[in-house]
TIMI-952276 format. One record per atom (N, C-alpha, C): residue in three letters; z, x, y; atom name; residue number from 1. Coordinates in pm, whole numbers, always signed. Each point is the difference from the previous one (the first is absolute). Example, Ala and Ser with C-alpha at 12.3 -4.5 7.8 and 13.67 -1.06 7.14 Angstrom:
 residuo      z      x      y atomo num
     ALA   +780  +1319   -569     N   1
     ALA     +0    -89   +119    CA   1
     ALA     +0    +90   +120     C   1
     SER    -72    -35   +105     N   2
     SER     +6    +82   +119    CA   2
     SER    +73    -77   +109     C   2
//
This chain:
 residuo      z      x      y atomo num
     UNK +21233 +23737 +14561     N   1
     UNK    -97   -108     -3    CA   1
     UNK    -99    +26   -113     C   1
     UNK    -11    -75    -64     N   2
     UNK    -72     +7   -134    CA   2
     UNK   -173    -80    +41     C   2
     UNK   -105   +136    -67     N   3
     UNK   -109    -72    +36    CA   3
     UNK    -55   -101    -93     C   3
     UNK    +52    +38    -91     N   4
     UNK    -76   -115   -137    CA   4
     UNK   +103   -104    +32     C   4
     UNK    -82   -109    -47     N   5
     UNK    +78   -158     -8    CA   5
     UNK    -83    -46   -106     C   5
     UNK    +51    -75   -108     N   6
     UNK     -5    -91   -103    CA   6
     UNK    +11   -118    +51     C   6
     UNK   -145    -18    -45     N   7
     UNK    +15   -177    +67    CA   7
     UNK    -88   -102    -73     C   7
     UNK    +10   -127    -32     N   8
     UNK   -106    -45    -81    CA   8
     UNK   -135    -67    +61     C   8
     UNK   -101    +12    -29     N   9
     UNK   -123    -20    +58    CA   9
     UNK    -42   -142    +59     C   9
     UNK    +98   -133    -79     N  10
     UNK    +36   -101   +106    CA  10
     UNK    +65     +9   +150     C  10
     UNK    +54    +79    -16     N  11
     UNK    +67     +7   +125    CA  11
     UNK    -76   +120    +90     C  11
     UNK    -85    +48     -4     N  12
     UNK    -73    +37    +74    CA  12
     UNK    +14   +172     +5     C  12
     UNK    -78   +114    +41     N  13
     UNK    +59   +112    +66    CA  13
     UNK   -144    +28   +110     C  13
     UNK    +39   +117    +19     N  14
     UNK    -75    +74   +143    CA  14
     UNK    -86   +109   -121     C  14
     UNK   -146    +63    +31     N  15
     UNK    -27   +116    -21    CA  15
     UNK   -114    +30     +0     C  15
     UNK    -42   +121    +45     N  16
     UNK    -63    +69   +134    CA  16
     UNK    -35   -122   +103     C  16
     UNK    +88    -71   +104     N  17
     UNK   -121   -102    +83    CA  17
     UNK    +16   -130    -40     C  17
     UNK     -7     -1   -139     N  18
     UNK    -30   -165    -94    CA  18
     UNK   +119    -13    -41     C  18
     UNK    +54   -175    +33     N  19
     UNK    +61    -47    -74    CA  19
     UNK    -45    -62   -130     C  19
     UNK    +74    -20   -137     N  20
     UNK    -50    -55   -124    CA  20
     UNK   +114    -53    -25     C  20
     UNK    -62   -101    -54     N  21
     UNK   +106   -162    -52    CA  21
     UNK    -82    -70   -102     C  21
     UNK    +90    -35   -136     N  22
     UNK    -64    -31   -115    CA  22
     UNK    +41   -203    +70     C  22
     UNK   -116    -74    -21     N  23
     UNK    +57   -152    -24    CA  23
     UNK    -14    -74    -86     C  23
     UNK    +70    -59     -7     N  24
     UNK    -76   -111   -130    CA  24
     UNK    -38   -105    +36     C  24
     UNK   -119    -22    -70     N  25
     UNK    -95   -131    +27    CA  25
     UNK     +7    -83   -194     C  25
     UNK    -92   -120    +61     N  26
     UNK    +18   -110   -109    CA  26
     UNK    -85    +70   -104     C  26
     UNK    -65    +83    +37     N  27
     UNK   -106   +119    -97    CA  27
     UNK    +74   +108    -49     C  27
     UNK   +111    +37     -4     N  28
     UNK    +66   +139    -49    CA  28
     UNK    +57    +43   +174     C  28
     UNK    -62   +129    -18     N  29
     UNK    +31    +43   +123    CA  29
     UNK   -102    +89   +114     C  29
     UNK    +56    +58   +143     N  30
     UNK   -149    +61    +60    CA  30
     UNK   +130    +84    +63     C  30
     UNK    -87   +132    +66     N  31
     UNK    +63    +74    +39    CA  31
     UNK    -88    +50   +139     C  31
     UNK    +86    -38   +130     N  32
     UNK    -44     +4   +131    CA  32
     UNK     +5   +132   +100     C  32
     UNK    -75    +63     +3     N  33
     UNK    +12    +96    +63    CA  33
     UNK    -81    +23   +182     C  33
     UNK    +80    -28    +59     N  34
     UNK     -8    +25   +119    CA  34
     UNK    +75   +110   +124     C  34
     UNK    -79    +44   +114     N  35
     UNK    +83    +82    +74    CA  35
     UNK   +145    -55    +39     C  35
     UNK    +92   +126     +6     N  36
     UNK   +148    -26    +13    CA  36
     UNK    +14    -40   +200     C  36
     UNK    +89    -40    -28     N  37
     UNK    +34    -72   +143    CA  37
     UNK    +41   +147    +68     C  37
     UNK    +23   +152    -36     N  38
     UNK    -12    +71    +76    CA  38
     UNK   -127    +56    +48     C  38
     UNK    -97    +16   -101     N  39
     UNK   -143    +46    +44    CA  39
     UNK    -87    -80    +62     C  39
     UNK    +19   -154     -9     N  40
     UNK    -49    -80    +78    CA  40
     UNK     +0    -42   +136     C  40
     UNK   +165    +50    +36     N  41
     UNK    +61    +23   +178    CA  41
     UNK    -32   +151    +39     C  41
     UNK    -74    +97    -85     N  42
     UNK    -49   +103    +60    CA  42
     UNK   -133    -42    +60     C  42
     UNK    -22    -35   -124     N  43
     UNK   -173    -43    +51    CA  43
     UNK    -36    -86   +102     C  43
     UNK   +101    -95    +19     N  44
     UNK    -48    -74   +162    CA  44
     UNK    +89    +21    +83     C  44
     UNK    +53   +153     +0     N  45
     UNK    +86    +61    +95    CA  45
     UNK    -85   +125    +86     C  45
     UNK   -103    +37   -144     N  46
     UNK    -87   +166    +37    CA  46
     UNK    -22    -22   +109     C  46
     UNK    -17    +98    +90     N  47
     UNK   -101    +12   +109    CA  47
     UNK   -115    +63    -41     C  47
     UNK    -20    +60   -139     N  48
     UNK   -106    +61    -53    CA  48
     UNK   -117    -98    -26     C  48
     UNK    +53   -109    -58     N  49
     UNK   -113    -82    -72    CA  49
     UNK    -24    -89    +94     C  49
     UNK    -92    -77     +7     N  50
     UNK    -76   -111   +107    CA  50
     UNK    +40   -120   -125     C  50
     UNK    +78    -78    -11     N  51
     UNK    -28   -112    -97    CA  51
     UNK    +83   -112    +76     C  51
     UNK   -117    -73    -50     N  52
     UNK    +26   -167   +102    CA  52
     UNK    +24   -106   -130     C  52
     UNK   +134    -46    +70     N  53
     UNK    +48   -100   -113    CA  53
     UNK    -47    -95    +25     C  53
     UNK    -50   -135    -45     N  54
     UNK    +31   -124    +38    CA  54
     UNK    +57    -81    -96     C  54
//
């Protein structure tokens, strides 16, 4: 199992936590960085943290 993957920044990757995805807008482009869908089902999984979604 190979840990590196080549991948292009449209299409998205994982790293530490954050996902990053380049898009293009009618302005050039923006690049979105938000938590990955694994660190995000930790976090309203913890029993450590008190956090209230609504």
């Amino acid at each position: 199992m190979d840990k590196t993957k080549i991948t292009h920044i449209e299409e998205g990757f994982d790293f530490l936590g954050f996902n990053i995805r380049k898009y293009k807008t009618h302005n050039g482009s923006k690049v979105l960085t938000k938590p990955s869908k694994d660190s995000w089902s930790y976090v309203k999984n913890s029993d450590k943290l008190n956090v209230e979604i609504s």
